[in-house]
KOLTIKE-876113 format. One record per atom (N, C-alpha, C): residue in one letter; x, y, z. Coordinates in Angstrom, 3 decimals, decimal comma, padded with zeros to 6 digits. Each point is the difference from the previous one (the first is absolute). Layout:
<atoms>
+--------+----------+----------+----------+
! residu !        u !        v !        w !
+--------+----------+----------+----------+
!      A !        X !        Y !        Z !
...
+--------+----------+----------+----------+
</atoms>
This chain:
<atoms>
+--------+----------+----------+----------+
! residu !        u !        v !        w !
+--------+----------+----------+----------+
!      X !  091,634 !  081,287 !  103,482 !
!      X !  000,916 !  000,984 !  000,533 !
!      X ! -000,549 !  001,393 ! -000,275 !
!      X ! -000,011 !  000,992 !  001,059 !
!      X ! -000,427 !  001,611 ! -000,214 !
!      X !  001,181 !  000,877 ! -000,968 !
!      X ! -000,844 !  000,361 ! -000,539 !
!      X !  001,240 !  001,080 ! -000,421 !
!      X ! -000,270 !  001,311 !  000,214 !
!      X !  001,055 !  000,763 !  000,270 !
!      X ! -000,461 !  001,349 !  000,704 !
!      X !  000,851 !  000,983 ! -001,001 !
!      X ! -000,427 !  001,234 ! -000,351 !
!      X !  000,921 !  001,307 ! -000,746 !
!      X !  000,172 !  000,918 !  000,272 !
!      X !  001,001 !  000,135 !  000,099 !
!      X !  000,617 !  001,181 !  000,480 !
!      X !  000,513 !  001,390 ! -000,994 !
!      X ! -000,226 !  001,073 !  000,387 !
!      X !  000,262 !  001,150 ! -001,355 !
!      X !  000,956 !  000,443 !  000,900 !
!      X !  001,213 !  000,803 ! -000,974 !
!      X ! -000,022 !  001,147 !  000,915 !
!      X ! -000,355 !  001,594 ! -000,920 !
!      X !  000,201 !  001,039 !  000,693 !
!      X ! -000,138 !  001,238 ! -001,204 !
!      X !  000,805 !  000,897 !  000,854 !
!      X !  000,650 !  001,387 ! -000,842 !
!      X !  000,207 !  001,064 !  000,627 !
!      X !  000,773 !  000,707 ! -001,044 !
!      X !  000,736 !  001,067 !  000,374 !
!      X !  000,840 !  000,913 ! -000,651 !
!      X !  001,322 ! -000,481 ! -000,884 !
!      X !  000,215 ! -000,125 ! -001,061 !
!      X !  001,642 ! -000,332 ! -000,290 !
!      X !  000,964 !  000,051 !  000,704 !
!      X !  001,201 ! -001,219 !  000,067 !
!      X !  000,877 ! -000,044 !  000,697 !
!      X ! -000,067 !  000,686 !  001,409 !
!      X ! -001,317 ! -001,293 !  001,075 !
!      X ! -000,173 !  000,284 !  001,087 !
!      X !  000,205 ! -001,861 !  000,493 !
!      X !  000,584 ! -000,852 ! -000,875 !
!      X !  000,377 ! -000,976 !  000,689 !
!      X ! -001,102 ! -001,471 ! -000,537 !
!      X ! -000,667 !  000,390 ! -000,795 !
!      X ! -001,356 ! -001,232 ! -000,042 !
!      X !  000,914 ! -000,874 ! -000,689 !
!      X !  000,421 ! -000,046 ! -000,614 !
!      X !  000,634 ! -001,246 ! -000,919 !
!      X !  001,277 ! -000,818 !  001,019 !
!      X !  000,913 !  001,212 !  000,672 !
!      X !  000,801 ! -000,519 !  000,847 !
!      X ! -000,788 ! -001,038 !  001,326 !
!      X ! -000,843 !  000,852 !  000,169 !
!      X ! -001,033 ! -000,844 !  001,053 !
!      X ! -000,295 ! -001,539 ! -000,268 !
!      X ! -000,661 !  000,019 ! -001,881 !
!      X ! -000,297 ! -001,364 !  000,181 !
!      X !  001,583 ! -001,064 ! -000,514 !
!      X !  000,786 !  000,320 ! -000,372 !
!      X !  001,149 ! -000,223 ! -000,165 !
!      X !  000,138 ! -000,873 !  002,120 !
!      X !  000,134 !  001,071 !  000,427 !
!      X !  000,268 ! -000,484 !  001,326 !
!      X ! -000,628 ! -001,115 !  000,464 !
!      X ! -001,427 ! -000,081 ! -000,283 !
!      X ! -001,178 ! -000,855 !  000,489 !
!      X !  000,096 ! -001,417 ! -000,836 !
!      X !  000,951 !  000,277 ! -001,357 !
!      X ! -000,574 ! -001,222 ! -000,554 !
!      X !  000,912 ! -000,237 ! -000,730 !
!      X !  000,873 !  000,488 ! -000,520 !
!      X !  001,595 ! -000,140 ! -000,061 !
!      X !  000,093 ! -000,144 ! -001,769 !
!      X ! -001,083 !  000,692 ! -000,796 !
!      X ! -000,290 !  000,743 ! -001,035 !
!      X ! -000,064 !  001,085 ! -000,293 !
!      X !  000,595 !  000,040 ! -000,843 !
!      X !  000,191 !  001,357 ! -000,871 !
!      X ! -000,737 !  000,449 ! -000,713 !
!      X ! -001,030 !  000,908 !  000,399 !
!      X ! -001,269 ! -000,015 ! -000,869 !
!      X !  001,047 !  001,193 ! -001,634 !
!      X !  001,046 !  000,044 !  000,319 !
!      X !  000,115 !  001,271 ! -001,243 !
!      X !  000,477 ! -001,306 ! -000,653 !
!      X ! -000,781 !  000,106 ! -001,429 !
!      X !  000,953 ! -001,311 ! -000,767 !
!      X !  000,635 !  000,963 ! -001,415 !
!      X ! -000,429 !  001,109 ! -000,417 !
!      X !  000,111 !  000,456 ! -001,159 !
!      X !  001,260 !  000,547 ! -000,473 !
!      X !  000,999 ! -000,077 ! -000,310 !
!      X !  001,075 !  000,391 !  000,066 !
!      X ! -000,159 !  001,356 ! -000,054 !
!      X ! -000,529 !  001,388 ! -000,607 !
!      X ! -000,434 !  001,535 !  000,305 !
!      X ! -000,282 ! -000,271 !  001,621 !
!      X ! -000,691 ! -000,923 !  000,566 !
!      X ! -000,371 !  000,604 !  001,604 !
!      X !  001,270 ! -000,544 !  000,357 !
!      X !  000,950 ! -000,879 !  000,131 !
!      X !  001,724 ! -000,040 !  000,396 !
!      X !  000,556 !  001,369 ! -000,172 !
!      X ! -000,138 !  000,174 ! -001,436 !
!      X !  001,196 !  001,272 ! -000,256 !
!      X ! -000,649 !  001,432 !  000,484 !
!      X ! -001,356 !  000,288 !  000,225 !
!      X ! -000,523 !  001,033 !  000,554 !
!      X !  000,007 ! -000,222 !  001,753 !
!      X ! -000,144 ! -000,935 !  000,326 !
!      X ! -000,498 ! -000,186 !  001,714 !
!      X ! -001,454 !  000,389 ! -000,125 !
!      X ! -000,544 ! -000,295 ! -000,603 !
!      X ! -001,551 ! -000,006 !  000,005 !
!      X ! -000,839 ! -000,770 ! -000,443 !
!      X ! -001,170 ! -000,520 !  000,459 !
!      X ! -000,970 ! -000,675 ! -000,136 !
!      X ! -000,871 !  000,894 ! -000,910 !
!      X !  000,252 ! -001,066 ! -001,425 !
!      X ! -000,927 !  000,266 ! -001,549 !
!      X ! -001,672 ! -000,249 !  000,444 !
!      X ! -000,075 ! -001,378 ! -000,345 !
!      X ! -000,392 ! -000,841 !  000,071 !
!      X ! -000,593 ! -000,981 !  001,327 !
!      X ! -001,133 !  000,018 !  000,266 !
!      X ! -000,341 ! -000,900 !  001,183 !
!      X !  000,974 ! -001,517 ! -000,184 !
!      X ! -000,284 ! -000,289 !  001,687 !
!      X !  000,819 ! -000,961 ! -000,105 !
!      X ! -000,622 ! -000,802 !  000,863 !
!      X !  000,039 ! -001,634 !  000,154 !
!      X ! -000,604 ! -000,646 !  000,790 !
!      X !  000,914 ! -000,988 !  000,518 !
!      X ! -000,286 ! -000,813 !  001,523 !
!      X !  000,839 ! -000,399 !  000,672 !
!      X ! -000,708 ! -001,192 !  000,689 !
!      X !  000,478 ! -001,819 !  000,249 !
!      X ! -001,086 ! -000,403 !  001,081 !
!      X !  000,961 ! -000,471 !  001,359 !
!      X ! -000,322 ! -000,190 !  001,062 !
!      X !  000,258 ! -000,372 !  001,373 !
!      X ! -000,680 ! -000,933 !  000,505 !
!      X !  000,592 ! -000,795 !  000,250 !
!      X ! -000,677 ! -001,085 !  001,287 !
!      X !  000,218 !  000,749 !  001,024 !
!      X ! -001,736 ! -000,353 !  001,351 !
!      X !  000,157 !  000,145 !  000,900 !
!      X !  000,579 ! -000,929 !  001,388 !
!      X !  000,893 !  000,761 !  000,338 !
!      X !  001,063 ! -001,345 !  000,735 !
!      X ! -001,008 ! -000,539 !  000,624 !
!      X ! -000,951 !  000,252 !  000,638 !
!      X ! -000,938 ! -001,382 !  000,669 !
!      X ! -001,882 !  000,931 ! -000,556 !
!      X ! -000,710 ! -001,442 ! -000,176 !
!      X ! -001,208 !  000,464 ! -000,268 !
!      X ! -000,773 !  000,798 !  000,818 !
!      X ! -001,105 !  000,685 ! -000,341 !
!      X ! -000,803 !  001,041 !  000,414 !
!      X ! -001,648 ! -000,676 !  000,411 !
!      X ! -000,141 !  000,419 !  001,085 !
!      X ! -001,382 ! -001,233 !  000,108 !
!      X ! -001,015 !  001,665 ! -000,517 !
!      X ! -001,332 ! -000,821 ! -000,451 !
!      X ! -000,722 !  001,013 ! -000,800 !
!      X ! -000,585 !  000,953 !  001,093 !
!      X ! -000,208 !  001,255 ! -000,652 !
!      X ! -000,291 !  001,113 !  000,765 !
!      X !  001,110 !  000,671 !  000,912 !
!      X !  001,343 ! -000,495 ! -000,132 !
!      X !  000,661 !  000,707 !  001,053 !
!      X !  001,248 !  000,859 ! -000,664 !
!      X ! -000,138 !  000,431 ! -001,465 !
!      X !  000,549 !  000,917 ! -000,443 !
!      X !  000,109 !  001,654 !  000,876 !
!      X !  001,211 !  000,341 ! -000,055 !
!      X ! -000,128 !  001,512 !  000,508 !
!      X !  001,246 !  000,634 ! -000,800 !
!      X ! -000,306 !  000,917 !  000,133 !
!      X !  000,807 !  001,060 ! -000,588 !
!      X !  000,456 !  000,933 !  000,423 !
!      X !  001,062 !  000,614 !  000,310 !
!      X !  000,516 !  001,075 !  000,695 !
!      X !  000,190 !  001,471 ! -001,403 !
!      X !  000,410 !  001,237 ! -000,120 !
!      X !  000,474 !  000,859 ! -000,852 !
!      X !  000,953 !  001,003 !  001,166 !
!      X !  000,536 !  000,459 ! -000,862 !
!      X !  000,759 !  001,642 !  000,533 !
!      X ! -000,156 !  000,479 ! -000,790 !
!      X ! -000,084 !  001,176 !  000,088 !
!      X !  000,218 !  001,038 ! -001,171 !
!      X !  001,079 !  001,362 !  000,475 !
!      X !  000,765 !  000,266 ! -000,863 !
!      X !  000,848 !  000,963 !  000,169 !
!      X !  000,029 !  001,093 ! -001,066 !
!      X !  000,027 !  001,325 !  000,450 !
!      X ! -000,218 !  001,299 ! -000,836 !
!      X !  001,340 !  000,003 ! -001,244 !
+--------+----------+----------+----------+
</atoms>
């Protein structure tokens, strides 16, 4: 089986943790300070199955970026 990784990065409280929360239905904040602050201490890690397999070489990737 492939395994693929995904990062994300950016500015504080611009959504990365809510993001993978959405994607994978984890809570990367586990620390009780990142609960009572709303902030991500501490990295956090998350895994996902892909609902159907990926034949090799046909990864793509899209981005946006917003100011």
């Amino acid at each position: 089986m492939k395994s693929v990784i995904v990062g994300t990065a950016g500015h504080i409280d611009h959504g990365k943790t809510a993001l993978v929360k959405a994607l994978t239905g984890i809570d990367a904040d586990r620390l009780g300070e990142e609960k009572r602050r709303g902030i991500t201490i501490d990295i956090g890690f998350a895994t996902v199955k892909s609902p159907r397999p990926m034949a090799a070489g046909s990864a793509s990737a899209s981005s946006t970026s917003r100011p």
